[in-house]
DSSP file (Angstrom, degrees, kcal/mol; ACC not computed):
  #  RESIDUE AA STRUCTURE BP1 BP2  ACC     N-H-->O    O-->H-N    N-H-->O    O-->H-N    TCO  KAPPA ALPHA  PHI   PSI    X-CA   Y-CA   Z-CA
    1    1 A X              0   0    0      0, 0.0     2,-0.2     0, 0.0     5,-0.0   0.000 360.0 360.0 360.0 121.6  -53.3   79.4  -14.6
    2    2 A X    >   -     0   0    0      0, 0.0     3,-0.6     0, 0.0     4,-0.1  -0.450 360.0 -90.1-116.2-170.5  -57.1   77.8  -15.7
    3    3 A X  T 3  S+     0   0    0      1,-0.2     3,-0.5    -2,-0.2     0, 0.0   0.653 119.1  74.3 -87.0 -22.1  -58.3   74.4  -17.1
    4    4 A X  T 3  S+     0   0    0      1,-0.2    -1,-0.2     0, 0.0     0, 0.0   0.664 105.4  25.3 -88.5 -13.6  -57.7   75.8  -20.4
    5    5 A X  S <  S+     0   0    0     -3,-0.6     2,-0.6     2,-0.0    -1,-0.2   0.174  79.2 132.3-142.7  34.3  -53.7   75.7  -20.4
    6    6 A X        -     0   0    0     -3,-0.5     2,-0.3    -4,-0.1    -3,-0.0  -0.829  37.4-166.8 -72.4 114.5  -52.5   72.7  -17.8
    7    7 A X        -     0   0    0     -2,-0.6     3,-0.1     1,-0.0    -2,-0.0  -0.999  32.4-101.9 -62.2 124.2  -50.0   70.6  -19.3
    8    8 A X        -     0   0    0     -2,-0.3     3,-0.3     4,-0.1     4,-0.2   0.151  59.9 -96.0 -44.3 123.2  -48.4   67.3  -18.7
    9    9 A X    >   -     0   0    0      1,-0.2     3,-1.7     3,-0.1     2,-0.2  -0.062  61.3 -73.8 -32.9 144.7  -44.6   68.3  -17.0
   10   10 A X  T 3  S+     0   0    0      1,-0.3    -1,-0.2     2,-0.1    -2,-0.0  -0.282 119.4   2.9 -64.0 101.4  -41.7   68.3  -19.9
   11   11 A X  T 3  S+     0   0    0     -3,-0.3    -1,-0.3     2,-0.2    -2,-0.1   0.676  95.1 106.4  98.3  24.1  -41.0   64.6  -20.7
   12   12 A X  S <  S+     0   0    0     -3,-1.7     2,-0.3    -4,-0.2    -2,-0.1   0.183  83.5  54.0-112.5  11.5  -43.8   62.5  -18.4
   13   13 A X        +     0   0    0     -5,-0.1     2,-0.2    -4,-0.1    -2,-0.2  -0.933  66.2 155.6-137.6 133.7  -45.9   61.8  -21.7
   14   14 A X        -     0   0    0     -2,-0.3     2,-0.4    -3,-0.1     0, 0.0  -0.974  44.0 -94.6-146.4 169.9  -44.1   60.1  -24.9
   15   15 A X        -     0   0    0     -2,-0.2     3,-0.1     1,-0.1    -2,-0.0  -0.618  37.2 -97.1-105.8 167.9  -45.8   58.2  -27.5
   16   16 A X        -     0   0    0     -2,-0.4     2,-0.3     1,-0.1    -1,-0.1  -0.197  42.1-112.3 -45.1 118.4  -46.2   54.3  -27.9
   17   17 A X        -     0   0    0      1,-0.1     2,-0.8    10,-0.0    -1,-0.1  -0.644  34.9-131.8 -40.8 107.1  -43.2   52.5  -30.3
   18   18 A X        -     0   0    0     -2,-0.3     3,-0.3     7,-0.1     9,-0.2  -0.880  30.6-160.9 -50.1  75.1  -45.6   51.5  -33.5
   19   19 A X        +     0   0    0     -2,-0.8     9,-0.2     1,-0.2    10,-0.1  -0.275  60.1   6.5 -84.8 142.7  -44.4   47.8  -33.9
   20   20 A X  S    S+     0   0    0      7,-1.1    -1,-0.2     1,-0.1     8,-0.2   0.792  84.6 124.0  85.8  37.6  -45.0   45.8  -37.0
   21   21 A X  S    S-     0   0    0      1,-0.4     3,-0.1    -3,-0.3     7,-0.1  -0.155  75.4 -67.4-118.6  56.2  -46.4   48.7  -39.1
   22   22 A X    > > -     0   0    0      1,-0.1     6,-1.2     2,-0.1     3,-0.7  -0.142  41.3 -84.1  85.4 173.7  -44.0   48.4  -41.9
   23   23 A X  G > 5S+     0   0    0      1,-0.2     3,-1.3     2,-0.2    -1,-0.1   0.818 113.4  66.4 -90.7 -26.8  -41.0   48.7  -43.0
   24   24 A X  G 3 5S+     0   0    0      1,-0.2    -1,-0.2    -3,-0.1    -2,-0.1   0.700  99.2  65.8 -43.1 -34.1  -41.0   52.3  -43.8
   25   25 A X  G < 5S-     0   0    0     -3,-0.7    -1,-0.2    -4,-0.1    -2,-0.2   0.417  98.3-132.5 -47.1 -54.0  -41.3   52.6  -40.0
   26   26 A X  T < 5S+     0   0    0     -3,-1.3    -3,-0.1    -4,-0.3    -2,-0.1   0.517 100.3  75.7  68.0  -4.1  -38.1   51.1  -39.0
   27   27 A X  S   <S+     0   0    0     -5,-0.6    -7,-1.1    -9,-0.2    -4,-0.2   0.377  78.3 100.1-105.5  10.3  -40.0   49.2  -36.7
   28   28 A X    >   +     0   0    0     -6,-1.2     3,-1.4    -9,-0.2     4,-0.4   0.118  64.6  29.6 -72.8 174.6  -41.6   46.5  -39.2
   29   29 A X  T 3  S+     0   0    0      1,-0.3    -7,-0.1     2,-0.1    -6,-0.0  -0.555 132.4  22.1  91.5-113.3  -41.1   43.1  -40.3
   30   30 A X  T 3  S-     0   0    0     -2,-0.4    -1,-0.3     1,-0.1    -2,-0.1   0.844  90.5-137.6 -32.3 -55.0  -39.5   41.5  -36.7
   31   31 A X  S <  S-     0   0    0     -3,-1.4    -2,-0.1     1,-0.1    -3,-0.1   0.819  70.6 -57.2  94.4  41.7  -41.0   44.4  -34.4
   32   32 A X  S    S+     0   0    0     -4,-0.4    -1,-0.1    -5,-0.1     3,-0.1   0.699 114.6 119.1  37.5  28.6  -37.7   44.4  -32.6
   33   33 A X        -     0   0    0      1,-0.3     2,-0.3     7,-0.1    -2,-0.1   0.713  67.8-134.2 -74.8 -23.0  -37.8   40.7  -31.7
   34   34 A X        -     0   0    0      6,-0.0     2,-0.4     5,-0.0    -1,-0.3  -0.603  51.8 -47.8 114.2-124.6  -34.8   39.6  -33.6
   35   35 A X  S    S-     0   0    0     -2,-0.3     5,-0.1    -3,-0.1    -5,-0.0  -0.980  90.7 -31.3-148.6 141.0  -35.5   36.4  -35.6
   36   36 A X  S    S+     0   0    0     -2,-0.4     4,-0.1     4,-0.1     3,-0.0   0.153  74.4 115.0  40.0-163.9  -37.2   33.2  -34.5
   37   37 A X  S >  S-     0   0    0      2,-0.2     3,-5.3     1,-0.1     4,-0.4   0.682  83.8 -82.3  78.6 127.6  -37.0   31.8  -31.2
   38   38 A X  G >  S+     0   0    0      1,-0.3     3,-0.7     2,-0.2    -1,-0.1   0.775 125.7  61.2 -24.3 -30.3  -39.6   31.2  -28.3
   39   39 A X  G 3  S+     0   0    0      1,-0.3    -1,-0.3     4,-0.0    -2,-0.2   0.830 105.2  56.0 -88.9 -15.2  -39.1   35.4  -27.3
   40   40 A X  G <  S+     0   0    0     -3,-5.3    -1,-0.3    -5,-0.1     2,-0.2   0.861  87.8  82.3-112.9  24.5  -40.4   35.9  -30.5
   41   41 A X  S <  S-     0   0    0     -3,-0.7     3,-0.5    -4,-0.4     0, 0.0  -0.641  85.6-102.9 -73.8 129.1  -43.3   34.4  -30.6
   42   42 A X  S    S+     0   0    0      1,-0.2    -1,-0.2    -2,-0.2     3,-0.1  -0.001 103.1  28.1 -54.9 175.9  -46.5   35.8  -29.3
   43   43 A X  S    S+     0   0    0      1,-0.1     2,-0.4    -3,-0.1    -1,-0.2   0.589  80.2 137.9   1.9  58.0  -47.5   34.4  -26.1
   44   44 A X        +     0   0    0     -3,-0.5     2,-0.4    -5,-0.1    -1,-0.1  -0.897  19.9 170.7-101.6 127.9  -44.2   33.6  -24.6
   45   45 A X        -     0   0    0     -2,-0.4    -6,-0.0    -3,-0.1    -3,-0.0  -0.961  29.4-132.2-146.3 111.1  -43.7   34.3  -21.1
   46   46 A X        -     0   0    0     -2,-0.4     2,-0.1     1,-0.1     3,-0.0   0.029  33.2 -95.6 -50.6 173.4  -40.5   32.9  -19.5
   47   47 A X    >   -     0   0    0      1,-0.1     3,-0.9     0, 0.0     2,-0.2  -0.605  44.1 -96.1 -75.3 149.1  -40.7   31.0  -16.1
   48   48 A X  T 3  S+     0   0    0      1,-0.2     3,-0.1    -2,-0.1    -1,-0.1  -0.554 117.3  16.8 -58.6 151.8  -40.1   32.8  -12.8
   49   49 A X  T 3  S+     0   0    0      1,-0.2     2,-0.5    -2,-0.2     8,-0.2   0.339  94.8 160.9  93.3  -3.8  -37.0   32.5  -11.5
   50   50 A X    <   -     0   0    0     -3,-0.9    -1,-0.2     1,-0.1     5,-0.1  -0.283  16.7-173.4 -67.8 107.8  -35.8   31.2  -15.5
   51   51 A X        -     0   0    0      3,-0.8     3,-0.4    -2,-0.5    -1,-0.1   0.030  53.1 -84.6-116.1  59.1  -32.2   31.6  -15.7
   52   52 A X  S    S-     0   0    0      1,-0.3    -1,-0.2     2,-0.0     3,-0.1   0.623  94.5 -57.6  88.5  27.2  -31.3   30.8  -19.6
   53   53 A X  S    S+     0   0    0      1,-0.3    -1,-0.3     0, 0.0     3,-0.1   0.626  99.8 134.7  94.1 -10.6  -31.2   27.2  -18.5
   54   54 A X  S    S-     0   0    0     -3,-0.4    -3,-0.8     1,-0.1    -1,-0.3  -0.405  82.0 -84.9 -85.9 149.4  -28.7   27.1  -15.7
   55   55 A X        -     0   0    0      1,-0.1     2,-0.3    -3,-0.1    -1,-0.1  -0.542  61.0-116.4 -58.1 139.9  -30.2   25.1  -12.8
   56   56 A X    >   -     0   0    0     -3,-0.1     3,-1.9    -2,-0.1     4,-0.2  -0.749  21.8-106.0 -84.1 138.5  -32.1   28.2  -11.3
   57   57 A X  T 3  S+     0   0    0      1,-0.3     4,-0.3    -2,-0.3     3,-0.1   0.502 120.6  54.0 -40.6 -26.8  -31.0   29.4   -7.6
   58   58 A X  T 3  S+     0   0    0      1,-0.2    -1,-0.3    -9,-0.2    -3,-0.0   0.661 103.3  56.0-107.9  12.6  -34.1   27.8   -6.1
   59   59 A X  S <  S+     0   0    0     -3,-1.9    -2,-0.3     1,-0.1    -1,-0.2   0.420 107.8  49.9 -82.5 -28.2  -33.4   24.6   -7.6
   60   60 A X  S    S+     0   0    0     -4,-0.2     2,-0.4    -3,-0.1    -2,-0.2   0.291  85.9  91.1-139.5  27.3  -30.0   24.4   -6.1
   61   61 A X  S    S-     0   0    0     -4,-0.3    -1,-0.1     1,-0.1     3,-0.1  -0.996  78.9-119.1 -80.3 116.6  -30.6   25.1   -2.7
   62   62 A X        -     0   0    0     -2,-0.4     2,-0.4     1,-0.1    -1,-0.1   0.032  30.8-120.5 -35.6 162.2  -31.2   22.4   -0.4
   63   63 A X        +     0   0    0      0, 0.0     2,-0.4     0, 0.0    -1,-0.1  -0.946  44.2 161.4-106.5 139.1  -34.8   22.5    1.4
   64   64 A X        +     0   0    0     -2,-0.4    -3,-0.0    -3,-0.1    -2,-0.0  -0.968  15.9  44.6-152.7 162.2  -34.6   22.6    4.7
   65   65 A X        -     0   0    0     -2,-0.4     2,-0.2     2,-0.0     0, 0.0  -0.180  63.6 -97.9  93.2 160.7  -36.6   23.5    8.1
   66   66 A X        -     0   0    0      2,-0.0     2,-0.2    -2,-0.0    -2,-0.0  -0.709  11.3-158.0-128.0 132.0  -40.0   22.8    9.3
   67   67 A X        -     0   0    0     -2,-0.2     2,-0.3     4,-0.0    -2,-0.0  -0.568  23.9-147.6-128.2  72.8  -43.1   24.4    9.3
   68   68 A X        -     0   0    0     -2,-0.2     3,-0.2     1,-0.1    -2,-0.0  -0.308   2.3-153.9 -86.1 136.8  -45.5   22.6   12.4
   69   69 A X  S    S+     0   0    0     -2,-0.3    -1,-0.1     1,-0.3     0, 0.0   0.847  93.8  53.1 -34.1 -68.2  -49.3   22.7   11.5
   70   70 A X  S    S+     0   0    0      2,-0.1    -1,-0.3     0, 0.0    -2,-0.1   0.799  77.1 127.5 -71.9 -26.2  -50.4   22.6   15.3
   71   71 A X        -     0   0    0     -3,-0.2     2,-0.5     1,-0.1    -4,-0.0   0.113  48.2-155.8 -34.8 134.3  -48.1   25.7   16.3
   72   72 A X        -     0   0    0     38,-0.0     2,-0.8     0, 0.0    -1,-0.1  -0.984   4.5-143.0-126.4 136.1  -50.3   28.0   18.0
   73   73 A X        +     0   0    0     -2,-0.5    37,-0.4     2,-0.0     2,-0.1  -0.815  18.9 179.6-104.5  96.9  -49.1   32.2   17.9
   74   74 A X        -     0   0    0     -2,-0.8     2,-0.4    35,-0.1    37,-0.3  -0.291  26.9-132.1 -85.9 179.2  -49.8   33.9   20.9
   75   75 A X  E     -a  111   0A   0     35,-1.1    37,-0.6    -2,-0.1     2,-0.2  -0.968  31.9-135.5-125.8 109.7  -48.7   37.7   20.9
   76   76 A X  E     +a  112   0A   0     -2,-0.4     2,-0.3    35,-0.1    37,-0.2  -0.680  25.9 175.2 -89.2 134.9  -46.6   38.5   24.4
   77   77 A X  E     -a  113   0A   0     35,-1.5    37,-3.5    -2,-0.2     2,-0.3  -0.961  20.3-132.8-123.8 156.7  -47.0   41.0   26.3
   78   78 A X  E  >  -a  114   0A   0     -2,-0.3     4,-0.9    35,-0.2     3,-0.4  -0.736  34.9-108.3-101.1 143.9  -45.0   41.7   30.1
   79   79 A X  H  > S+     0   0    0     35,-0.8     4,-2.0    -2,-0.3    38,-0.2   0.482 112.2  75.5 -42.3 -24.3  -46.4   42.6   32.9
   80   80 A X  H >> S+     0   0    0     36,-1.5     3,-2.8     3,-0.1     4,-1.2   0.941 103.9  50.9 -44.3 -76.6  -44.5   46.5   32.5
   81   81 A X  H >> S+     0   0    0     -3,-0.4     4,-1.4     1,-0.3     3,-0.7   0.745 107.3  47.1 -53.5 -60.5  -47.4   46.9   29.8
   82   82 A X  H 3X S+     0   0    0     -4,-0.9     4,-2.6     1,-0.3    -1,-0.3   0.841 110.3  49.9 -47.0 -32.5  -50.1   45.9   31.8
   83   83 A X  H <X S+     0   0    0     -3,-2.8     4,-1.4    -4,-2.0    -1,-0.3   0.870 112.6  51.7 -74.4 -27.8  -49.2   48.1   34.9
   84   84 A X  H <X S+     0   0    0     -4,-1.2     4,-1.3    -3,-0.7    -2,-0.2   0.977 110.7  43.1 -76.6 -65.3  -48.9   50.8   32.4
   85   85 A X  H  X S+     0   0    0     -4,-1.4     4,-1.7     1,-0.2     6,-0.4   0.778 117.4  58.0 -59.8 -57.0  -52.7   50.2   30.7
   86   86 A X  H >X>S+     0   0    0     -4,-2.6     5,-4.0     2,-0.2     3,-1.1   0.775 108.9  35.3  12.1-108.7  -53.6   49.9   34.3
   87   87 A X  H ><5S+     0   0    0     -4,-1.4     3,-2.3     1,-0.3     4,-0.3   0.936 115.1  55.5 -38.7 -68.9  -52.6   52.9   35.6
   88   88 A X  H 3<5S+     0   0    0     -4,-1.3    -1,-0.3     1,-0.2    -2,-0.2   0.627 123.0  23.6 -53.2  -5.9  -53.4   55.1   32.5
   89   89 A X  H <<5S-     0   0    0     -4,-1.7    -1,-0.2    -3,-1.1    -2,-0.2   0.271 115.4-111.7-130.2  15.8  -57.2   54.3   32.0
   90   90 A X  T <<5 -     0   0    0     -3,-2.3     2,-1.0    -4,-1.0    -3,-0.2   0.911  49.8-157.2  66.5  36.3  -57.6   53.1   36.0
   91   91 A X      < +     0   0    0     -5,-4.0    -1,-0.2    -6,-0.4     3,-0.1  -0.489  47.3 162.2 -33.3  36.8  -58.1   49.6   35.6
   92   92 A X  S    S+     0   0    0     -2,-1.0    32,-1.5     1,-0.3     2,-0.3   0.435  80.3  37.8 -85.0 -45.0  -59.5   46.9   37.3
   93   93 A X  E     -c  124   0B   0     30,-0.2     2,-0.9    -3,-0.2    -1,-0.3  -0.775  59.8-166.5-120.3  90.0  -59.9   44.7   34.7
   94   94 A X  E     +c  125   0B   0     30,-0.8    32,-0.9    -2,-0.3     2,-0.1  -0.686  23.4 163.5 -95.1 116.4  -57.7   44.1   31.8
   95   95 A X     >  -     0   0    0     -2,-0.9     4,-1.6    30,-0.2     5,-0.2  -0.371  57.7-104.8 -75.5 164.7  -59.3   42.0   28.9
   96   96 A X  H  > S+     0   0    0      2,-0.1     4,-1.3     1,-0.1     5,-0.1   0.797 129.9  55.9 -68.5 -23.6  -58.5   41.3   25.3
   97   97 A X  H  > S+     0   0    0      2,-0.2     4,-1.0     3,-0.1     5,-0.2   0.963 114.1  42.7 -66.3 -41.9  -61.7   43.9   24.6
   98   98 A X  H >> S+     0   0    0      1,-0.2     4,-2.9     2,-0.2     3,-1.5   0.999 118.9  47.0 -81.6 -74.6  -59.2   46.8   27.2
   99   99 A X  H 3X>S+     0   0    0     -4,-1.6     5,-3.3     1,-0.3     6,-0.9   0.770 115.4  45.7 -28.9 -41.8  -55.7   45.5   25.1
  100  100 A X  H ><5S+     0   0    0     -4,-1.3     3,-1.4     2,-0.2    -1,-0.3   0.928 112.0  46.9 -74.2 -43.7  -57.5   45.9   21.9
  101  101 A X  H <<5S+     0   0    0     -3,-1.5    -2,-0.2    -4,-1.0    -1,-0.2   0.565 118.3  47.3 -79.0 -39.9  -59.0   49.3   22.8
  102  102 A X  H 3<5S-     0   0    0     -4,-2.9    -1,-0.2    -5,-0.2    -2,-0.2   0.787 112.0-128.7 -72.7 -31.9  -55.5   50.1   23.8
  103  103 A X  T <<5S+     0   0    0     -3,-1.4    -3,-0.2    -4,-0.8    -2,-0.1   0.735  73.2 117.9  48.0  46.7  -53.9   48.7   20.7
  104  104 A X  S   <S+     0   0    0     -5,-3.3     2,-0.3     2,-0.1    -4,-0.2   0.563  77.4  33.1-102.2   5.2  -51.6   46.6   21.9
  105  105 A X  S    S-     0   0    0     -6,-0.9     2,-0.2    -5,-0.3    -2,-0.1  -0.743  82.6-105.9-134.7 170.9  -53.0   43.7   20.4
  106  106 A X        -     0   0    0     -2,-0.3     3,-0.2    -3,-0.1    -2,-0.1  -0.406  35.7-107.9 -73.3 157.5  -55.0   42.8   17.1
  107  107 A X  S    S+     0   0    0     -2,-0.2    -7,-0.1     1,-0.1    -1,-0.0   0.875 125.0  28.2 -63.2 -45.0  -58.8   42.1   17.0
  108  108 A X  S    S+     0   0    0      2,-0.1    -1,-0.1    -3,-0.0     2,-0.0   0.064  91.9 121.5-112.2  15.6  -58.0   38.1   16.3
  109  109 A X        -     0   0    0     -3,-0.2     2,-0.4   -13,-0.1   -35,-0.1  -0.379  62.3-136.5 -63.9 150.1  -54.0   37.9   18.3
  110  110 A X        -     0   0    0    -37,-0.4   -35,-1.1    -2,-0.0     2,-0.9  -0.990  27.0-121.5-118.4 137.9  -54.5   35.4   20.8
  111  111 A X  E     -a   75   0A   0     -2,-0.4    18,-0.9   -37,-0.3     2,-0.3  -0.564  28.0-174.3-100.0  80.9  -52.9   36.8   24.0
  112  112 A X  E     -ab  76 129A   0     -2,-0.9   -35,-1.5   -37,-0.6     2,-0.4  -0.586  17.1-149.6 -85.1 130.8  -49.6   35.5   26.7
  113  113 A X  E     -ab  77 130A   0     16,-2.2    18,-0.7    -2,-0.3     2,-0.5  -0.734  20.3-164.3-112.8 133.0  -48.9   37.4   29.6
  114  114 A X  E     -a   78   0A   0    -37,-3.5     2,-1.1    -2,-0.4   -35,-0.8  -0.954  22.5-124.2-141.5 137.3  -45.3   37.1   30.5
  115  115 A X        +     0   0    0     -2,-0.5     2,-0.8   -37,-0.2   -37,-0.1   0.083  61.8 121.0 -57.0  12.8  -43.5   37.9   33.3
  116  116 A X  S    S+     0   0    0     -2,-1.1   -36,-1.5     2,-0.1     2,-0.2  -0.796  75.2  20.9-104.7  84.5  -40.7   40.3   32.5
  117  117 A X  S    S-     0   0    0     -2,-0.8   -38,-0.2   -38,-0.2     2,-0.1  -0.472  86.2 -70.8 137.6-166.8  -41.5   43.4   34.8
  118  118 A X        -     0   0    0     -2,-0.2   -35,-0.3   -40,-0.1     2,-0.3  -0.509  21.9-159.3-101.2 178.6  -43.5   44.4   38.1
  119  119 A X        +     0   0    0     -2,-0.1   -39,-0.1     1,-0.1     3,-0.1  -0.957  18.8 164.2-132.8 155.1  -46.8   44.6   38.8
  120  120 A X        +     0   0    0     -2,-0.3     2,-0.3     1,-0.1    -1,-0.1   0.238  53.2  86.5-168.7  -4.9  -47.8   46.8   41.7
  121  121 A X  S    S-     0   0    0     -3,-0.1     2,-0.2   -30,-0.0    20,-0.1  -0.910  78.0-122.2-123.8 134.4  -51.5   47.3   41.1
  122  122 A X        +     0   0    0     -2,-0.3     2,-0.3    21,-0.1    20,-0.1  -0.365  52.9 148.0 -74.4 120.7  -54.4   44.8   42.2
  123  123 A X        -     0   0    0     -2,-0.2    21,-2.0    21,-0.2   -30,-0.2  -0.927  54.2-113.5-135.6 169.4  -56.4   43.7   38.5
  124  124 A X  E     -c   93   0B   0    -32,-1.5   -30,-0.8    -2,-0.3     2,-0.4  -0.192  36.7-148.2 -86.8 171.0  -58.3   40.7   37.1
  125  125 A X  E     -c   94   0B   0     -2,-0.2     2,-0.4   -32,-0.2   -30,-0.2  -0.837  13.4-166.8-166.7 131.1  -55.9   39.5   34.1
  126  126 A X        +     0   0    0    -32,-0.9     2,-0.2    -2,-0.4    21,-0.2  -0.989  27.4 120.2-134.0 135.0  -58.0   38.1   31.5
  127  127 A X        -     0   0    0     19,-2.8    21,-0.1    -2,-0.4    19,-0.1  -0.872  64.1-106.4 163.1 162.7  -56.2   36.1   28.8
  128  128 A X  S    S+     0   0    0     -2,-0.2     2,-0.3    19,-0.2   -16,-0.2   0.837 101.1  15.6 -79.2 -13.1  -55.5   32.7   26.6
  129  129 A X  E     -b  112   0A   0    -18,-0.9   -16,-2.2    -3,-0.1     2,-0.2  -0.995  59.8-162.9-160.8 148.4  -52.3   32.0   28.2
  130  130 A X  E     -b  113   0A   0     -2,-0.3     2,-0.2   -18,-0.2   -16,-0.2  -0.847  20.4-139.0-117.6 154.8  -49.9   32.9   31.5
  131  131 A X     >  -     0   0    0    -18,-0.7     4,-0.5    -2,-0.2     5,-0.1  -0.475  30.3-117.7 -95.8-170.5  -46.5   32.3   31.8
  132  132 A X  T  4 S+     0   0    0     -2,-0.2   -18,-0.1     2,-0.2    -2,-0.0   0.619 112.8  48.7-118.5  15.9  -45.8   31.1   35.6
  133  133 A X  T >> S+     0   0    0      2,-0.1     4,-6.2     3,-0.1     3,-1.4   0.812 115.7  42.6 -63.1 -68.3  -43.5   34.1   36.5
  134  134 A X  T 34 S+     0   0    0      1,-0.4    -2,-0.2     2,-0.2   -20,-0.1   0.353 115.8  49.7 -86.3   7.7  -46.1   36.4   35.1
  135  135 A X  T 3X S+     0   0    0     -4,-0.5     4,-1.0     3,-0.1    -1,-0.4   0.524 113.5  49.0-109.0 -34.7  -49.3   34.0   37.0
  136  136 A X  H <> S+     0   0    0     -3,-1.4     4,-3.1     1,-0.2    -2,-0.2   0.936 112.7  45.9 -89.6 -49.3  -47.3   34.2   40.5
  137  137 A X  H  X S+     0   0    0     -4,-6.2     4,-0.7     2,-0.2    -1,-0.2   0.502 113.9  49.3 -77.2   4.4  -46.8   38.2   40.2
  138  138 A X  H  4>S+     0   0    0     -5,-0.4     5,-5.2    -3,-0.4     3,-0.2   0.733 117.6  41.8 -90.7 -53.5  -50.6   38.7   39.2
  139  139 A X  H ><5S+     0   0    0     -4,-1.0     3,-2.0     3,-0.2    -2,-0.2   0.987 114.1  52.5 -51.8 -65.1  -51.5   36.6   42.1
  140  140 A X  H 3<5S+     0   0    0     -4,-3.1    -1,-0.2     1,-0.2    -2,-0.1   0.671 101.4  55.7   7.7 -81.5  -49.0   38.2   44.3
  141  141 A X  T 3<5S-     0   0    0     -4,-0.7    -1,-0.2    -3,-0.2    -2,-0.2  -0.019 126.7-103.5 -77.8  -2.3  -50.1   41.7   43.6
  142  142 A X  T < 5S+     0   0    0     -3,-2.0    -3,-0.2     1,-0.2    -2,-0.2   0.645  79.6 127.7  72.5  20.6  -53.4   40.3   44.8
  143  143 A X      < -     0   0    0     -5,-5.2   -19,-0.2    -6,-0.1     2,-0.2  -0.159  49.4-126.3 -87.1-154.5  -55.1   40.0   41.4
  144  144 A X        -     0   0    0    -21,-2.0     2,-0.3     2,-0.0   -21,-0.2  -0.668  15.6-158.4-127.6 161.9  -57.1   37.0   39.5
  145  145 A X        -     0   0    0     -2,-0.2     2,-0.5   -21,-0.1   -19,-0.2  -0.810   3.3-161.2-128.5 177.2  -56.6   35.7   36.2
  146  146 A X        -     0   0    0     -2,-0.3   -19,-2.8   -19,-0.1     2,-0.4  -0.902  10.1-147.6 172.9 112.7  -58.8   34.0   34.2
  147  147 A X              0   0    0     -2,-0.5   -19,-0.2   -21,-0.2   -18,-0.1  -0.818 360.0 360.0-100.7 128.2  -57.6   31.9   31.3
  148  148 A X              0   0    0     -2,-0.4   -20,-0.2   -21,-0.1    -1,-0.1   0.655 360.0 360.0-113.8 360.0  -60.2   31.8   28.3
């Protein structure tokens, strides 16, 4: 096998339907548009969601639920996970820079420590938010935290 006799796999190239080039053609005259009507008219493009005129499905569903502006989206993590980053890289101090580094987090997550395991090793807790399980067992365990 060379450059001189690669060819496209059996049936992955066919050619382009030649619309409107006569009638001879068997594609002329309409172009396989039928006759009249908005689809056969150049630059017709239905609506999304257009369903032959029947009230479309997002038309006929109520709206409903709430979306509030001020919600702020922390990403939680439990206090298991920290005693594990802990132990594995010998920790003293877990930050958002250590979590990130770690990948438990995003560069731009803002970060809630929640209380849902033990904690058994003494570290600094750095983060925007504590729950007040997971602030008693830092304290506890004889660490700090430091809410930024």
């Amino acid at each position: 096998m060379n450059l001189s006799n690669i060819q496209p796999a059996l049936g992955s190239v066919r050619t382009n339907k030649r619309l409107g080039r006569g009638t001879g053609s068997g594609k002329g005259g309409t172009s396989t548009r039928g006759h009249k009507g908005a689809k056969s008219r150049s630059g017709y493009s239905r609506k999304i969601g257009f369903e032959g005129g029947q009230m479309p499905l997002q038309r006929r569903l109520p709206k409903f639920g709430f979306n509030n502006i001020h919600r702020i989206e922390y990403k939680a993590i439990n206090l298991d996970a920290l005693q594990a980053l802990a132990t594995d890289k010998k920790l003293s101090k877990i930050d958002v820079a250590a979590m990130i580094d770690a990948g438990i987090i995003r560069k731009n997550q803002l970060v809630k420590i929640l209380g849902n395991g033990a904690l058994s090793v003494k570290v600094e807790v750095e983060a925007h938010a504590f729950s007040k399980s997971a602030e008693a067992a830092i304290v506890a365990a004889g660490g700090s935290i430091i809410k930024l």
